[in-house]
Backbone as CSV, one residue per row, in Angstrom:
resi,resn,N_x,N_y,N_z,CA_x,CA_y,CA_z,C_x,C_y,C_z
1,UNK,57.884,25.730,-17.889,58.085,25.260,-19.238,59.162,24.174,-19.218
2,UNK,58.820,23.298,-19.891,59.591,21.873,-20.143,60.914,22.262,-21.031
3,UNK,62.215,22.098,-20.983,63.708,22.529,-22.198,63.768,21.382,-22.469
4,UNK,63.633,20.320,-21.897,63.897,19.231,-22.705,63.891,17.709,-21.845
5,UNK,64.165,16.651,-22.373,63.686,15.345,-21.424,63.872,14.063,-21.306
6,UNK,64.090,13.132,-20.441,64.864,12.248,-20.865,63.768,10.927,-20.297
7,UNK,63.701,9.845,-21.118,63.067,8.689,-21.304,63.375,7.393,-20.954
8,UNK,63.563,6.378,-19.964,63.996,5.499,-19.943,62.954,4.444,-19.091
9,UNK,63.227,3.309,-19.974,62.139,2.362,-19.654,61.476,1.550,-20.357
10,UNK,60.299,0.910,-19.876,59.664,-0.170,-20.971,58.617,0.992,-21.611
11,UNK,58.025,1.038,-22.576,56.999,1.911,-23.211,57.360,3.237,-22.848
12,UNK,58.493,4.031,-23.320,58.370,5.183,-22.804,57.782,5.745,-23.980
13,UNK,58.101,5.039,-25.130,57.580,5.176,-26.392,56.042,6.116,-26.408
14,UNK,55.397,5.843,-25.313,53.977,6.475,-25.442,54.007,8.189,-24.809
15,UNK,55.230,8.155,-24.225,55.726,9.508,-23.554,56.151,10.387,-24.561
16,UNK,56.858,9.777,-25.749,57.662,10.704,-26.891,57.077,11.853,-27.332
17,UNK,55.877,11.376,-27.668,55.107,12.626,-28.652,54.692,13.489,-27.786
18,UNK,53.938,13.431,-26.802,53.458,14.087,-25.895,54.473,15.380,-25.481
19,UNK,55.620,14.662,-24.605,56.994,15.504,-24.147,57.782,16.774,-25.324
20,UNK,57.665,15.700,-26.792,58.325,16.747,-27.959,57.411,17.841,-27.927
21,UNK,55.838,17.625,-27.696,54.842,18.466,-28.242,55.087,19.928,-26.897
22,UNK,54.988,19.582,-25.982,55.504,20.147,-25.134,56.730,20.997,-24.982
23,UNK,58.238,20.238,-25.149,59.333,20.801,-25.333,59.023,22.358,-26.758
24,UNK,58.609,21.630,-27.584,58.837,22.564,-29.064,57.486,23.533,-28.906
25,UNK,56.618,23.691,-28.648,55.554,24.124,-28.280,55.425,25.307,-27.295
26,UNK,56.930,24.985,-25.630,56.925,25.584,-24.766,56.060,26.127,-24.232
27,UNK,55.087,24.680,-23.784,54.269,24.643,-23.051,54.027,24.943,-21.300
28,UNK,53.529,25.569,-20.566,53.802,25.773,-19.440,53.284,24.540,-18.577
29,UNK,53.878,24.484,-17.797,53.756,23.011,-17.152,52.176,23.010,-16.008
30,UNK,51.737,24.336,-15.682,50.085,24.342,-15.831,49.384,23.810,-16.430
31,UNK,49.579,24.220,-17.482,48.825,23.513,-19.056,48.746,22.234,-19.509
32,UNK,50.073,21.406,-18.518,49.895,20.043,-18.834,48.983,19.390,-18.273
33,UNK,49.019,20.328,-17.127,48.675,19.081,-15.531,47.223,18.070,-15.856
34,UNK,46.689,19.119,-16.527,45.424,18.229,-16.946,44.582,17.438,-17.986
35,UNK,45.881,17.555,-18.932,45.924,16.544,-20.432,46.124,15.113,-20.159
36,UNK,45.016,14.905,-20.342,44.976,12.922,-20.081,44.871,12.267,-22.057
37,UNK,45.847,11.534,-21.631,46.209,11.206,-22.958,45.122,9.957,-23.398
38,UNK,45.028,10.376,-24.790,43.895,9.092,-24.986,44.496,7.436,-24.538
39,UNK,43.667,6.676,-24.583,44.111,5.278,-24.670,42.682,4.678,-25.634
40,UNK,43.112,3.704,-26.581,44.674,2.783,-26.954,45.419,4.351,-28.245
41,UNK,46.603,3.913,-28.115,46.842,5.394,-28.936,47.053,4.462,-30.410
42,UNK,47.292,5.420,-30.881,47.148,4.963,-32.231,48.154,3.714,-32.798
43,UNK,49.163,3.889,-32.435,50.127,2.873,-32.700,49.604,1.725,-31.858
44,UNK,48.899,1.625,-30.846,48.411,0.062,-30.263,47.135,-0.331,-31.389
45,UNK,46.580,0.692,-31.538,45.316,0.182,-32.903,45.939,-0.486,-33.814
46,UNK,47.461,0.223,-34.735,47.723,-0.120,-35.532,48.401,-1.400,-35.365
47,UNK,48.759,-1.798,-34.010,49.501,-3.451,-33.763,47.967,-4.188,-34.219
48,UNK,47.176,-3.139,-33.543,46.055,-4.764,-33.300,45.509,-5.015,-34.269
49,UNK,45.584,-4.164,-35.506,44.935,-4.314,-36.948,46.348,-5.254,-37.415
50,UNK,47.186,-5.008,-37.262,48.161,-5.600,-38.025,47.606,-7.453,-37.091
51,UNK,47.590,-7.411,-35.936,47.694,-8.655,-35.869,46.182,-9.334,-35.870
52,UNK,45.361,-9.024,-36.175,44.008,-9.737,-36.965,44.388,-9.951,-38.198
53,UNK,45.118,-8.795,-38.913,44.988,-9.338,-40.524,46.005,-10.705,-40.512
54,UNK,47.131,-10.991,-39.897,48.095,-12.011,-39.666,47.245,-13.360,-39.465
55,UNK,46.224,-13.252,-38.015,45.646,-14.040,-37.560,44.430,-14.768,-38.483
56,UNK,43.980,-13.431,-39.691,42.945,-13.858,-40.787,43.629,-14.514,-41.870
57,UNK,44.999,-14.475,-41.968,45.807,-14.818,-42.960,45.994,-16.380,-43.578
């Protein structure tokens, strides 16, 4: 089980949710091994909508 975790880097940003869900959850680290995280996650959708509507602007 994960207590807690530390982040450093370019995009760790995509690590956050995942790790909290884990930490607060007390998840066993079995259980992770084989969670493949989607891609594009939601916050890259929401850049790329934001930057068409800019680009339609």
């Amino acid at each position: 089980m994960i207590v807690g975790f530390t982040l450093v880097g370019p995009d760790v940003a995509e690590l956050l949710h995942a790790a909290t869900i884990a930490v607060t959850a007390e998840v066993p680290l079995d259980r992770l091994r084989p969670a493949v995280p989607a891609f594009p996650t939601l916050g890259e959708v929401w850049l790329r909508l934001l930057e068409t509507y800019e680009h339609a602007a």
